[in-house]
TIKEKOL-386546 format. One record per residue: residue in three letters; x, y, z of N, C-alpha, C in turn. Coordinates in nm, 2 decimals. Atoms other than C-alpha are relative to their C-alpha. Example, Ala and Ser with C-alpha at 12.3 -4.5 7.8 and 13.67 -1.06 7.14 Angstrom:
TIKEKOL-386546
PT  res    n.xx    n.yy    n.zz   ca.xx   ca.yy   ca.zz    c.xx    c.yy    c.zz
PT  ALA    0.09   -0.12    0.00    1.23   -0.45    0.78    0.09    0.12    0.00
PT  SER   -0.09   -0.11    0.00    1.37   -0.11    0.71   -0.08    0.11    0.08
end
This chain:
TIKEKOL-386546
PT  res    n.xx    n.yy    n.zz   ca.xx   ca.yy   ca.zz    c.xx    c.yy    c.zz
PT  UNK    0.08   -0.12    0.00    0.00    0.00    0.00    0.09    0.13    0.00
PT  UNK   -0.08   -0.07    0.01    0.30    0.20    0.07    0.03    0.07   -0.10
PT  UNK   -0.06   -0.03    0.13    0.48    0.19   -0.27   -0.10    0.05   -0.08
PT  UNK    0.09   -0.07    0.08    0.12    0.24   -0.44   -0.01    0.12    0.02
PT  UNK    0.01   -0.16   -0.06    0.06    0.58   -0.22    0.10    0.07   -0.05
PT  UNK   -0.09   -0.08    0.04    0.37    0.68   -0.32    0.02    0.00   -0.17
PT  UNK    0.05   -0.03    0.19    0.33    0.59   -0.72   -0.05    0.15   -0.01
PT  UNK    0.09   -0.06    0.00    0.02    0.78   -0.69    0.03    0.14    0.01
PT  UNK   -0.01   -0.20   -0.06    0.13    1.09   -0.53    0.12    0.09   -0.10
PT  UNK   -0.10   -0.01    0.09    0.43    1.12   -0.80   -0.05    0.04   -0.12
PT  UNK    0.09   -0.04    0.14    0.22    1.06   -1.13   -0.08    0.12    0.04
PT  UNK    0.14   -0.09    0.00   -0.06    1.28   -1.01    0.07    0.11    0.09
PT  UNK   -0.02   -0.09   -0.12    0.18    1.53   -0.82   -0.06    0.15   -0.08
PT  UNK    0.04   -0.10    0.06    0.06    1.88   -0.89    0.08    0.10   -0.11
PT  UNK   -0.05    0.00    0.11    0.32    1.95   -1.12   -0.05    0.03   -0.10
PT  UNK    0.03    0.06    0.14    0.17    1.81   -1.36   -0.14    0.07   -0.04
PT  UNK    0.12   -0.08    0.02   -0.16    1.98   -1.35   -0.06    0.11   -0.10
PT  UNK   -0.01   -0.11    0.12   -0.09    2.26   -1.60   -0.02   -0.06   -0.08
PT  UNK   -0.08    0.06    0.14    0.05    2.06   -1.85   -0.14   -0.11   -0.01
PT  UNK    0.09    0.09    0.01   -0.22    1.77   -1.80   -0.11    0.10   -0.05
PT  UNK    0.12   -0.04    0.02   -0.50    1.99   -1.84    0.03    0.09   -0.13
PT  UNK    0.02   -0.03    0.11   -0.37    2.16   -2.17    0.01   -0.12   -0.11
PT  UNK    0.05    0.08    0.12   -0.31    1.83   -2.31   -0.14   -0.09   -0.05
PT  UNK    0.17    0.00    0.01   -0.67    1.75   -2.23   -0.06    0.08   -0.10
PT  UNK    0.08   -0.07    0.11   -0.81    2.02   -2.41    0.03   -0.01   -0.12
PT  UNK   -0.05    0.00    0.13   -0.60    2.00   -2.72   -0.09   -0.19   -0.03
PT  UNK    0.01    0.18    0.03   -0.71    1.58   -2.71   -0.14    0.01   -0.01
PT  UNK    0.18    0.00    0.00   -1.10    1.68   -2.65   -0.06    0.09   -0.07
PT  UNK    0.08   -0.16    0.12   -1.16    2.03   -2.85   -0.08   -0.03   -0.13
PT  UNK    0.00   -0.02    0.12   -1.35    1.95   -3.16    0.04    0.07   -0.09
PT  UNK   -0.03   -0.13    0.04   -1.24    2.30   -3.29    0.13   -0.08   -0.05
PT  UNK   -0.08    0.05    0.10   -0.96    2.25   -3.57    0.14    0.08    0.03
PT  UNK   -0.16   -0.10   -0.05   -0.59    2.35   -3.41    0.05   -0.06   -0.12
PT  UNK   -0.08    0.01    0.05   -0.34    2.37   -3.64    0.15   -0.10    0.11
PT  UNK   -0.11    0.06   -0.07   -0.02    2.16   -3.50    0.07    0.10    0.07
PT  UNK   -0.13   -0.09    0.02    0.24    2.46   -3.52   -0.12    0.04    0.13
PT  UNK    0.07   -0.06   -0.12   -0.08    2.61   -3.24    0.06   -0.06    0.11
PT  UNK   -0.04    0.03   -0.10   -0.06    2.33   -3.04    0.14    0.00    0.05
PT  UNK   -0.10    0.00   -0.08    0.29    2.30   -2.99    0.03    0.14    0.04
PT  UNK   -0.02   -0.11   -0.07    0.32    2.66   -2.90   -0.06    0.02    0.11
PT  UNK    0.07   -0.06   -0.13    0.10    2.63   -2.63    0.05   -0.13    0.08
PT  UNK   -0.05    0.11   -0.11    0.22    2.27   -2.48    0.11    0.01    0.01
PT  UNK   -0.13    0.00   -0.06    0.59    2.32   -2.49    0.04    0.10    0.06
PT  UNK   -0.04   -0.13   -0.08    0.61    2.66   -2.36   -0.01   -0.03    0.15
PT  UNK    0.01    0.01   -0.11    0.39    2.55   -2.09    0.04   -0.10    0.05
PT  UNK   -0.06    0.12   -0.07    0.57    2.21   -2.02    0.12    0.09    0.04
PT  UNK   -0.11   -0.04   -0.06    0.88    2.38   -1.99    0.01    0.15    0.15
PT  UNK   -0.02   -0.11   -0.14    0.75    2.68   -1.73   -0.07   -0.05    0.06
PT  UNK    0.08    0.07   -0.14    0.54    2.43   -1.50    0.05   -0.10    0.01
PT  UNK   -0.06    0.11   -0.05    0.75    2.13   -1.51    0.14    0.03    0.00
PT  UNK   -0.14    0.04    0.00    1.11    2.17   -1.60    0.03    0.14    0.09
PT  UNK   -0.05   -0.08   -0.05    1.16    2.58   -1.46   -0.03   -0.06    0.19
PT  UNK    0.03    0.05   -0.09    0.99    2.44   -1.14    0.08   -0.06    0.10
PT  UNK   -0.08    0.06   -0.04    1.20    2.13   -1.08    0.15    0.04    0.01
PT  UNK   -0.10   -0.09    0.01    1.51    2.33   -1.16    0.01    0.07    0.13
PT  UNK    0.04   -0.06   -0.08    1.36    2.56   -0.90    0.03   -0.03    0.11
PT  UNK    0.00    0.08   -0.15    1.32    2.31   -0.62    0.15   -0.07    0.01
PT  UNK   -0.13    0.05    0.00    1.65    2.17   -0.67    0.12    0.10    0.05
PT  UNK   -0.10   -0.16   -0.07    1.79    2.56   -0.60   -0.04    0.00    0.12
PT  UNK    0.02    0.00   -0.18    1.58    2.54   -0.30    0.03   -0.03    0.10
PT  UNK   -0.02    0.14   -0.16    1.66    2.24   -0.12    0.16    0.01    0.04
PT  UNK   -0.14   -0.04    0.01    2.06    2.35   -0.21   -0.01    0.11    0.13
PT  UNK   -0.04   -0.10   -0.12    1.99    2.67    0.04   -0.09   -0.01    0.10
PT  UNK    0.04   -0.03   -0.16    1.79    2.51    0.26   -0.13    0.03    0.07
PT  UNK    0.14   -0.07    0.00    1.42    2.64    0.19   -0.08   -0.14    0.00
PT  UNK    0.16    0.09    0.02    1.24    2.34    0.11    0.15   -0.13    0.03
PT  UNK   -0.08    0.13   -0.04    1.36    1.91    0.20   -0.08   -0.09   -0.07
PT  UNK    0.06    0.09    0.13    1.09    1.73   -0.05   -0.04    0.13   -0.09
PT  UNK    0.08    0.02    0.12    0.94    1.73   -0.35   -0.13    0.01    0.08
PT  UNK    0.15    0.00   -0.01    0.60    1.72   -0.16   -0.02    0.14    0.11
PT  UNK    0.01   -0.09   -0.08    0.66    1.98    0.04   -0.10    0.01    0.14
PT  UNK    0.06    0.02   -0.10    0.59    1.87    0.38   -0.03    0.12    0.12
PT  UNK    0.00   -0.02   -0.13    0.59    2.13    0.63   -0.10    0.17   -0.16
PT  UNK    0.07   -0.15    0.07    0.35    2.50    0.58    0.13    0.06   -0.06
PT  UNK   -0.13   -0.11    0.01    0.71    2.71    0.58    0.05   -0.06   -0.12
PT  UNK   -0.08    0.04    0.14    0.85    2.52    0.27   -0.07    0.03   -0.12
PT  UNK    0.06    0.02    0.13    0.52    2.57    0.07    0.05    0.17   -0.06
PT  UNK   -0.02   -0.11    0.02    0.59    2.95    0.10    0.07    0.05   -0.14
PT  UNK   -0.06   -0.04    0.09    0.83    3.02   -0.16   -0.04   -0.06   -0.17
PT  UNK    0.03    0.07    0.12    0.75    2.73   -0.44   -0.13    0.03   -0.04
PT  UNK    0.10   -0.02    0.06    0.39    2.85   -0.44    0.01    0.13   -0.03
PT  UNK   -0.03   -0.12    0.05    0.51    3.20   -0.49    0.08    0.02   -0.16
PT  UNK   -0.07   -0.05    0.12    0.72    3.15   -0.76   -0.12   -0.12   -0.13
PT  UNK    0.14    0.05    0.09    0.41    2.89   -0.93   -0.08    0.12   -0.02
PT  UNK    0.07   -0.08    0.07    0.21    3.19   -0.93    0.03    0.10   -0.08
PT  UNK   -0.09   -0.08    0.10    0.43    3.40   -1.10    0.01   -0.07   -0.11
PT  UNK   -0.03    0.10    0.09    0.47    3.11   -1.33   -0.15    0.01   -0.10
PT  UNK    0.15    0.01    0.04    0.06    3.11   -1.39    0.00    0.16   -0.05
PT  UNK    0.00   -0.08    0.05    0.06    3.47   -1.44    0.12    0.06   -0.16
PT  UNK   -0.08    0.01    0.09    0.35    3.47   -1.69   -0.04   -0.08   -0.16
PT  UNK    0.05    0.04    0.13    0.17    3.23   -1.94   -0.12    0.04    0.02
PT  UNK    0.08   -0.08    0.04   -0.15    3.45   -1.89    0.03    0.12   -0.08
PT  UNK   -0.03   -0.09    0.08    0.02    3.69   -2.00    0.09    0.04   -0.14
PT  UNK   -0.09    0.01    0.11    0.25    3.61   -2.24    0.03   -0.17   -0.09
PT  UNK    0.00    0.11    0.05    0.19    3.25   -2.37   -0.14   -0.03   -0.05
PT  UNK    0.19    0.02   -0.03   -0.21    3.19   -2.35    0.02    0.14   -0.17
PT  UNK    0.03   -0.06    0.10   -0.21    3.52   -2.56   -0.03    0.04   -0.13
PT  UNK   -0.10    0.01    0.16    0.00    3.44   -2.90   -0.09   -0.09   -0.04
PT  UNK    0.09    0.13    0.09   -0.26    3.16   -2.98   -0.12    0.00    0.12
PT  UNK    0.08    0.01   -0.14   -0.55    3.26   -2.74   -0.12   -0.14   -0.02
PT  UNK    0.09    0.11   -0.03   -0.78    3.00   -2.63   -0.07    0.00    0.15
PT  UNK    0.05    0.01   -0.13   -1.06    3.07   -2.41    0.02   -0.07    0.11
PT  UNK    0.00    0.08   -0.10   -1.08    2.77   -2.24    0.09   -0.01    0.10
PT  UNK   -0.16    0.00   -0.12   -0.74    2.74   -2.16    0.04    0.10    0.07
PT  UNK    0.01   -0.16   -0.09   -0.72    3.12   -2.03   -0.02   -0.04    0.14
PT  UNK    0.01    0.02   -0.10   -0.93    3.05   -1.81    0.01   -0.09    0.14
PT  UNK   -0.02    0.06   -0.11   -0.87    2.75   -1.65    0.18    0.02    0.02
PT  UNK   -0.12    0.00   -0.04   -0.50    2.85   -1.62   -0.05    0.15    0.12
PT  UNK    0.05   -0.05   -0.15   -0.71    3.14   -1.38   -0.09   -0.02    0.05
PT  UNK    0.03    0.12   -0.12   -0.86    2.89   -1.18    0.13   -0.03    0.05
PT  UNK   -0.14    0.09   -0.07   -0.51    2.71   -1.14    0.04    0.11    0.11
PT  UNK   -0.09   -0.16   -0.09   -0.37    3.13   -1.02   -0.07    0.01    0.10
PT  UNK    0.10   -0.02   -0.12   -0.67    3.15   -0.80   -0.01   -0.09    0.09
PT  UNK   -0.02    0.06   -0.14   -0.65    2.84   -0.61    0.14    0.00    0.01
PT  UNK   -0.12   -0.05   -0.11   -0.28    2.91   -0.56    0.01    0.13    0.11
PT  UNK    0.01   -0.07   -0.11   -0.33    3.23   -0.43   -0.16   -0.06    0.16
PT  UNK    0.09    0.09   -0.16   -0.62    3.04   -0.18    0.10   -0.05    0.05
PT  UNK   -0.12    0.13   -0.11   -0.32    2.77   -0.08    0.07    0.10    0.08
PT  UNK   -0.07   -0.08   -0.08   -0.13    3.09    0.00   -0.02    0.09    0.09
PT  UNK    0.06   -0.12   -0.12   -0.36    3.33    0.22   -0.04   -0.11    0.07
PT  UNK    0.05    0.11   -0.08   -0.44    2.96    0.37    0.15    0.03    0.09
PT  UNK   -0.10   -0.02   -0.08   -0.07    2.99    0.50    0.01    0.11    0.09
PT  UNK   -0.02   -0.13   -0.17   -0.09    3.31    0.69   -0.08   -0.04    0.09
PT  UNK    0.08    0.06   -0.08   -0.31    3.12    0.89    0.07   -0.16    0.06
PT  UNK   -0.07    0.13    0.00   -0.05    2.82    0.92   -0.03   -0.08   -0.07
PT  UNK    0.17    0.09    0.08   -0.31    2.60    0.70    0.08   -0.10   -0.14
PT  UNK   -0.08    0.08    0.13   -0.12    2.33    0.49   -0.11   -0.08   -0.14
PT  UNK    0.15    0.03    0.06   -0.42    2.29    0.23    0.10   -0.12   -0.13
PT  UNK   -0.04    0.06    0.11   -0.34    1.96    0.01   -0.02    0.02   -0.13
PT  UNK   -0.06   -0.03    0.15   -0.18    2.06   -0.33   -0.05   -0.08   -0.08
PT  UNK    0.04    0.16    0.11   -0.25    1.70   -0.47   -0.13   -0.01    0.01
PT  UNK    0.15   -0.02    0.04   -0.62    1.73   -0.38   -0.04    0.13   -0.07
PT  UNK    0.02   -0.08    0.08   -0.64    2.08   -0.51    0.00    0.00   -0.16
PT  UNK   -0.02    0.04    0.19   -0.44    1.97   -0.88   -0.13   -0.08   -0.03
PT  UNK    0.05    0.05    0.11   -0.66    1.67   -0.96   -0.13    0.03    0.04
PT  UNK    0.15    0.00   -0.04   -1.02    1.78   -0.81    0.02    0.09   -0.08
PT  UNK    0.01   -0.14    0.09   -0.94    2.15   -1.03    0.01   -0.09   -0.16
PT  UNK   -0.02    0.04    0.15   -0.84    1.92   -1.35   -0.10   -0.09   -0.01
PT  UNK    0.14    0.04   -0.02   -1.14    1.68   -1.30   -0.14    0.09   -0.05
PT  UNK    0.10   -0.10    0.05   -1.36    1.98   -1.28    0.00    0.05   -0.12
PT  UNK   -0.02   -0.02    0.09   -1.19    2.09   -1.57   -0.06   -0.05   -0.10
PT  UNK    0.05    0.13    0.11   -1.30    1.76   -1.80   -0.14    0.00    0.05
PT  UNK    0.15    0.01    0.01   -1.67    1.80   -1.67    0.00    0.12   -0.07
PT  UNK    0.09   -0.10    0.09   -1.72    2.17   -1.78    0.09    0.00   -0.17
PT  UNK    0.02   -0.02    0.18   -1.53    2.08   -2.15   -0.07   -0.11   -0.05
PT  UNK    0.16    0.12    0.02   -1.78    1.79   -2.13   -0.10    0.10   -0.09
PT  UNK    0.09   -0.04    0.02   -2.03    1.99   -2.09    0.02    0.14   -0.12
PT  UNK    0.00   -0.13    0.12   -1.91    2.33   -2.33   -0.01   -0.09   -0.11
PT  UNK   -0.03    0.07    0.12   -1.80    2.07   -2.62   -0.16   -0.09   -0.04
PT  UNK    0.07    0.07    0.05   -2.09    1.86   -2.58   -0.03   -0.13   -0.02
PT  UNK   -0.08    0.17    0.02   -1.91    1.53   -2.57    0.04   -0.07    0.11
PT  UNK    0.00    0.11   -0.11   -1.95    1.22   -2.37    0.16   -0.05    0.04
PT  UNK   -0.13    0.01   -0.06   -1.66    1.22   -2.17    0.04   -0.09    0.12
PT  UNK    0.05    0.09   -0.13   -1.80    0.97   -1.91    0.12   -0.07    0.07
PT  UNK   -0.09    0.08   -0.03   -1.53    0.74   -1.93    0.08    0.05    0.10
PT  UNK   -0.12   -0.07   -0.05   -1.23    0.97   -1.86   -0.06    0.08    0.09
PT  UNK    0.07   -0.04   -0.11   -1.44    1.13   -1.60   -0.02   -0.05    0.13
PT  UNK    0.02    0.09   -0.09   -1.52    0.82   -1.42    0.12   -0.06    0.04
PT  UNK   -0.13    0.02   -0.05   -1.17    0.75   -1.43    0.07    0.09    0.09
PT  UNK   -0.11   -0.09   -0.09   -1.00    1.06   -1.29   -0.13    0.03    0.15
PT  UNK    0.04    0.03   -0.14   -1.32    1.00   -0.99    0.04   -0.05    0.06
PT  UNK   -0.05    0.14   -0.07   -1.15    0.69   -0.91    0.17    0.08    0.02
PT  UNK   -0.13   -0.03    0.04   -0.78    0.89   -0.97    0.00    0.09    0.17
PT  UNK    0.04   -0.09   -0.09   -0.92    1.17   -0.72    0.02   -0.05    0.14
PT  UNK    0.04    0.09   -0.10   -0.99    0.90   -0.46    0.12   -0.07    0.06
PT  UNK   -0.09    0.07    0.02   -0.73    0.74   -0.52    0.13    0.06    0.06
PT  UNK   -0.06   -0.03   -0.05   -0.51    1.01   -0.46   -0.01    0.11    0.15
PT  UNK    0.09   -0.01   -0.11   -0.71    1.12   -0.15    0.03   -0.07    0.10
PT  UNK   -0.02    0.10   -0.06   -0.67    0.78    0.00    0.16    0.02    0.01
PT  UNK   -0.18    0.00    0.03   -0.26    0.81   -0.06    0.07    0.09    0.10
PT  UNK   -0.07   -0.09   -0.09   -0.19    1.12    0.07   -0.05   -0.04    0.18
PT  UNK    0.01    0.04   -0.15   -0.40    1.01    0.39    0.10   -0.08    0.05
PT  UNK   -0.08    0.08   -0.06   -0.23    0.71    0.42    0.15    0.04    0.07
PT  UNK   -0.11   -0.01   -0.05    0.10    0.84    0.43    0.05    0.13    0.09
PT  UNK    0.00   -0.02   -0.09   -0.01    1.06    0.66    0.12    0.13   -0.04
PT  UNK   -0.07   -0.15    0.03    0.08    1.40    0.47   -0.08    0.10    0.04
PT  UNK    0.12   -0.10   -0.06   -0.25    1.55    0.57   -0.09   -0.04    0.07
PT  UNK    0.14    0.07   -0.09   -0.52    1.54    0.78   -0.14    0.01   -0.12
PT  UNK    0.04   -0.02    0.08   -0.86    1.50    0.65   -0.05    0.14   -0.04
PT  UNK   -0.02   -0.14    0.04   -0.93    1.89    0.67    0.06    0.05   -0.09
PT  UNK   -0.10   -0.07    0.11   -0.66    1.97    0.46   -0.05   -0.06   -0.09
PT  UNK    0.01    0.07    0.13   -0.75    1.69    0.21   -0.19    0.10   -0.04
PT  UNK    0.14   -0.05    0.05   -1.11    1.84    0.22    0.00    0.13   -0.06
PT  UNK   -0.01   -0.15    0.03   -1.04    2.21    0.20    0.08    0.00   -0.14
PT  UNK   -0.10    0.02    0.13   -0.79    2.11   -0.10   -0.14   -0.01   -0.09
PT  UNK    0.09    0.05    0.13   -1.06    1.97   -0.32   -0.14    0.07   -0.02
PT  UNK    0.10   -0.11    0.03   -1.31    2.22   -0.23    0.08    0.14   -0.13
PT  UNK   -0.02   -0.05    0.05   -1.08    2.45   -0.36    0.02   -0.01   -0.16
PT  UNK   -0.03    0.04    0.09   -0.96    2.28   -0.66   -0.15    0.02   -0.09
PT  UNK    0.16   -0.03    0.07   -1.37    2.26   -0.76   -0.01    0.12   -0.01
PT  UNK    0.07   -0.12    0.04   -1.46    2.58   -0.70    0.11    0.10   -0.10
PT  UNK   -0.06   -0.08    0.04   -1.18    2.74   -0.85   -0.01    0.02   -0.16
PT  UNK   -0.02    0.02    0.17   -1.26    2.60   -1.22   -0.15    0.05    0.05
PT  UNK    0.15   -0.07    0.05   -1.64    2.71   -1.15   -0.02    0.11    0.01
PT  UNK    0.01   -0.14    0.01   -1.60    3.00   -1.07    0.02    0.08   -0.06
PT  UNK   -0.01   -0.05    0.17   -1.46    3.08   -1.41   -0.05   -0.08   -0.11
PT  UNK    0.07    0.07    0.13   -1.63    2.86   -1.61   -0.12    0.07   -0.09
PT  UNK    0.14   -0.07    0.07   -1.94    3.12   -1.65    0.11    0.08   -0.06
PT  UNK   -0.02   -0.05    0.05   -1.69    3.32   -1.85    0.03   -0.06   -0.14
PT  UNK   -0.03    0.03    0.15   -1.64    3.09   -2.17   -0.04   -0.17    0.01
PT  UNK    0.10    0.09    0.02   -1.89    2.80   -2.07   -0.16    0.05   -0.09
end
């Protein structure tokens, strides 16, 4: 159960959450992208939410700021979720643009909005799970381009419920959060994609 929880929390770490949810859209859009589009909009953002990141955390843990990857303790989330949101604002403003795409707009502000929630959670001490936030916000995500597109998405819906759960159950187990935190995470993660969804649902 161990080695699974810890799979789980790896694949589905919030990392990935950007980048997973633009190659969702690009894989679900009816709407006719040119290629030369999408790669300007997946490699830019792979490379400033996965690789600037990891780069990132690797300068951190050198001076001292952070000791995982999962960022155990409130005081470590401080800085890596500060420089994510700078990250989220950066391809709103300068990536998203050059090839705009509603959808993606906005759910890249959802992603900015529930980081700044994880981070006014911290002036409060409040270690709100990251991993419930990513996949409950990218879930929500594949219901409303369900519902905008039109298209039975059931499957891959009913999977990332079970994915949700899945990583829900993991983080408890290993006893990275309580359930509060896992709860407050996934409230956020939902409300964050609906609360923009009335702007290009």
């Amino acid at each position: 159960m161990k080695v699974f929880s810890n799979l789980i929390s790896y694949l589905l770490h919030p990392l990935f959450i950007p980048i997973g949810g633009t190659i969702a859209y690009f894989l679900i859009t009816p709407k006719y992208t040119p290629l030369e589009i999408q790669s300007a909009s997946i490699l830019p953002i792979f490379i400033l939410t996965v690789i600037i990141p990891i780069v990132t955390f690797f300068i951190l843990k050198n001076v001292g700021l952070v000791n995982s990857i999962f960022l155990e303790t409130a005081t470590e989330r401080k800085y890596p979720l500060y420089i994510h949101a700078s990250i989220l604002l950066l391809i709103l403003y300068k990536v998203i643009p050059n090839n705009y795409v509603s959808e993606l707009y906005f759910y890249f502000t959802g992603l900015l909005g529930a980081t700044v929630a994880c981070l006014l959670l911290l002036l409060f001490n409040f270690k709100t799970s990251l991993h419930a936030v990513g996949v409950s916000g990218l879930l929500m995500y594949l219901i409303n381009l369900s519902i905008h597109f039109e298209i039975n998405l059931i499957i891959a819906i009913s999977i990332f419920i079970l994915l949700t759960g899945a990583v829900l159950t993991a983080r408890l187990y290993l006893k990275a959060h309580t359930r509060i935190e896992l709860i407050i995470g996934v409230f956020i993660g939902l409300l964050s994609q609906l609360l923009t969804v009335r702007f290009w649902l």
